[in-house]
C-alpha positions in Angstrom: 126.3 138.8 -55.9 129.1 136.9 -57.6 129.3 132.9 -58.0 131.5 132.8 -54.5 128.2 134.6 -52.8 125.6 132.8 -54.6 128.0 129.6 -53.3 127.6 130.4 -49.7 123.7 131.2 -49.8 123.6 127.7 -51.5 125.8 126.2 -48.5 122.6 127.5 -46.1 120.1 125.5 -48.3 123.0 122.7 -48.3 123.3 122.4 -44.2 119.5 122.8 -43.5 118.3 120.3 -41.7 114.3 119.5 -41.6 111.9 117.8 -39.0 112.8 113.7 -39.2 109.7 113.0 -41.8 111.0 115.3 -44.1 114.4 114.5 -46.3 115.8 116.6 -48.8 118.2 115.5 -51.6 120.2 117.9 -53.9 119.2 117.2 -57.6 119.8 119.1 -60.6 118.7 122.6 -61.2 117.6 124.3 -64.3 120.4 125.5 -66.2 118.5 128.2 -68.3 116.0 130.0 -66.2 118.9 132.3 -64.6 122.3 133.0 -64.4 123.2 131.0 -60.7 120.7 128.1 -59.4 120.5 125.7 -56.6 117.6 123.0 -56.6 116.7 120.0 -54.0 113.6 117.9 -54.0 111.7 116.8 -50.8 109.9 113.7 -49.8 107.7 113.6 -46.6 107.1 110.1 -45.0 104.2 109.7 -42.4 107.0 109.1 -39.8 106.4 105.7 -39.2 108.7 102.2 -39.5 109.3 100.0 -42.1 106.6 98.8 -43.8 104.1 101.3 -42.2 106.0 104.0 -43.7 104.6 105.6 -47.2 105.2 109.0 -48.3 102.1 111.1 -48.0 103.6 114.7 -49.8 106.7 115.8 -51.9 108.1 118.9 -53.5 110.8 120.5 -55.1 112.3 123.8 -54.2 114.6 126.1 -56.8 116.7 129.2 -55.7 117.6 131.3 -59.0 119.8 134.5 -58.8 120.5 137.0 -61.6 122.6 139.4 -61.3 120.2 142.8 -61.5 117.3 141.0 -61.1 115.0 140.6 -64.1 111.6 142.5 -64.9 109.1 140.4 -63.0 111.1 139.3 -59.7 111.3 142.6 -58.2 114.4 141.9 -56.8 117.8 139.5 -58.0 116.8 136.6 -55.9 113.2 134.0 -56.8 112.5 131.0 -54.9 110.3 128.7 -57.3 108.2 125.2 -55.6 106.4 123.3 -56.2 104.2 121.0 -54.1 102.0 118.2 -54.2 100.2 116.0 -50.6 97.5 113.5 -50.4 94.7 114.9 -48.8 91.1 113.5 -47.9 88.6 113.1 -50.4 86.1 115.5 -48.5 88.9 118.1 -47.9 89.7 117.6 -52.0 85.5 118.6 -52.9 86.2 122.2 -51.0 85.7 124.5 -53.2 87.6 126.7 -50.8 90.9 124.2 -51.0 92.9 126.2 -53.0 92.5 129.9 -51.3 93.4 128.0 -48.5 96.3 126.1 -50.0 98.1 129.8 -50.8 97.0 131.1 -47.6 99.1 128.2 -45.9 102.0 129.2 -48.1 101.8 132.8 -47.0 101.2 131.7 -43.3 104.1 129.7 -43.5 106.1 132.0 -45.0 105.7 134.5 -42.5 106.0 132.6 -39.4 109.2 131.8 -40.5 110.1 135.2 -40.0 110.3 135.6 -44.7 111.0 139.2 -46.4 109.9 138.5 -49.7 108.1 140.0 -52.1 106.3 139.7 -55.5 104.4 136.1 -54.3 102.3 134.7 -57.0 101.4 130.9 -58.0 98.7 128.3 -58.4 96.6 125.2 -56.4 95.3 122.8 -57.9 92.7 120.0 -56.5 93.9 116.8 -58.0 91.4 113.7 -57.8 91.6 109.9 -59.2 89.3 107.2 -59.7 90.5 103.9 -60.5 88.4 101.4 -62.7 88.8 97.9 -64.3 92.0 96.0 -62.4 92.7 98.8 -60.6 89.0 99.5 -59.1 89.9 98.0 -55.8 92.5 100.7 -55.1 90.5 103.4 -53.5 89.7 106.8 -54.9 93.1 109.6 -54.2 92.7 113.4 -53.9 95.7 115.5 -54.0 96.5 119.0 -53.6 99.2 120.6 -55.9 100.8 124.1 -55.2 102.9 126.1 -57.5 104.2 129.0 -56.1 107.0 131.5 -56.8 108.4 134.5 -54.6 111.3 137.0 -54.3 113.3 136.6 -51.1 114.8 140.0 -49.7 118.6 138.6 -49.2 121.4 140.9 -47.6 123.4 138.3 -46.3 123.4 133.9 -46.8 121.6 133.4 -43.5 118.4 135.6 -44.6 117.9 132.2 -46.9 117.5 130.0 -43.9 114.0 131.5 -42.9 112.6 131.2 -46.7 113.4 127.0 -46.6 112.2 126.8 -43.1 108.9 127.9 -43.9 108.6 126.1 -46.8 109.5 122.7 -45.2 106.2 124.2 -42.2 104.2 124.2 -45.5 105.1 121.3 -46.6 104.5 119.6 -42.8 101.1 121.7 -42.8 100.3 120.4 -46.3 101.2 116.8 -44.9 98.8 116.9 -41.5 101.9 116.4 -39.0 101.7 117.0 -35.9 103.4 120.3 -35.1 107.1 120.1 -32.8 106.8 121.4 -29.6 108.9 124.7 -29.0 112.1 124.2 -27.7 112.6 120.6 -29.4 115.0 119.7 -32.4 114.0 117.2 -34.7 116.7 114.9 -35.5 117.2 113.8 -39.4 120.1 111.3 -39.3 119.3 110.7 -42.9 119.5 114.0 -43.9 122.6 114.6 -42.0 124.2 111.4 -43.3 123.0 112.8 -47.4 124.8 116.3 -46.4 127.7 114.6 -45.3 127.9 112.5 -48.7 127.4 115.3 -50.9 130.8 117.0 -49.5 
């Protein structure tokens, strides 16, 4: 795939548009890991108004291409994210957090409908204590995933399942409530972002 097809897979990662809590933002990508890449970060609000809103996860997604793939990929195409959500301190003392932190991944990957192949990453439990001035701010847990996989891409569209799952994960990581079948969520940020960017 030349730049003009790498162009149009990146146009489907471009146009995307996530449930309302989630908004994505085109930011740089790393210039050195591959020959074509396309990068956005994500931020994941707990859906609510003004000052009730705080953002309980965030991530970054990265789509590199190389022309004839390179040893380890299995394939010319590797998505590369990372992760990271608040979760509760009870959840964070699991000791099974982090098998089931890549089994969401997986799970979300394949009810989106993903080909992919060559899936491989790390979870991390994350916890925090605060002391001195700070010791009134209550303990934090966090749960950190980095991941990378190969996508099987034959045309720009096969993409769109590979972001949709990972925005589920990212809504799975977050504790939101799932959206019923056969309802569209709405982003009039994100559509008002894509619109900028053009």
């Amino acid at each position: 795939m030349d730049a003009k097809g790498f162009a149009k897979v990146s146009d489907v990662l471009r146009t995307y548009h996530p449930r309302a809590e989630i908004l994505l933002e085109e930011v740089p990508a790393p210039q050195k890991l591959a020959a074509f890449a396309y990068a956005f970060s994500a931020d994941v609000s707990n859906g609510l108004l003004g000052d009730d809103e705080d953002e309980i996860a965030s991530g970054r997604f990265v789509l590199l291409h190389e022309p004839g793939g390179q040893d380890t990929w299995e394939g010319e195409f590797r998505c590369v994210t990372y992760v990271r959500a608040d979760v509760d301190v009870v959840m964070q003392e699991d000791p099974l957090l982090p098998e089931v932190g890549w089994n969401w991944l997986l799970e979300s990957l394949s009810l989106a409908g993903c080909k992919f192949v060559a899936a491989s990453g790390t979870v991390t439990r994350v916890a925090s204590a605060s002391f001195g001035k700070l010791s009134p701010k209550s303990d934090e847990a966090e749960i950190e995933i980095r991941a990378s996989w190969t996508p099987m891409i034959k045309t720009p569209e096969d993409i769109r399942s590979h972001i949709e799952g990972w925005c589920t994960l990212l809504a799975e990581l977050s504790g939101l409530a799932p959206i019923p079948d056969g309802v569209s969520a709405i982003n009039p940020k994100v559509n008002s972002n894509n619109r900028d960017r053009h």
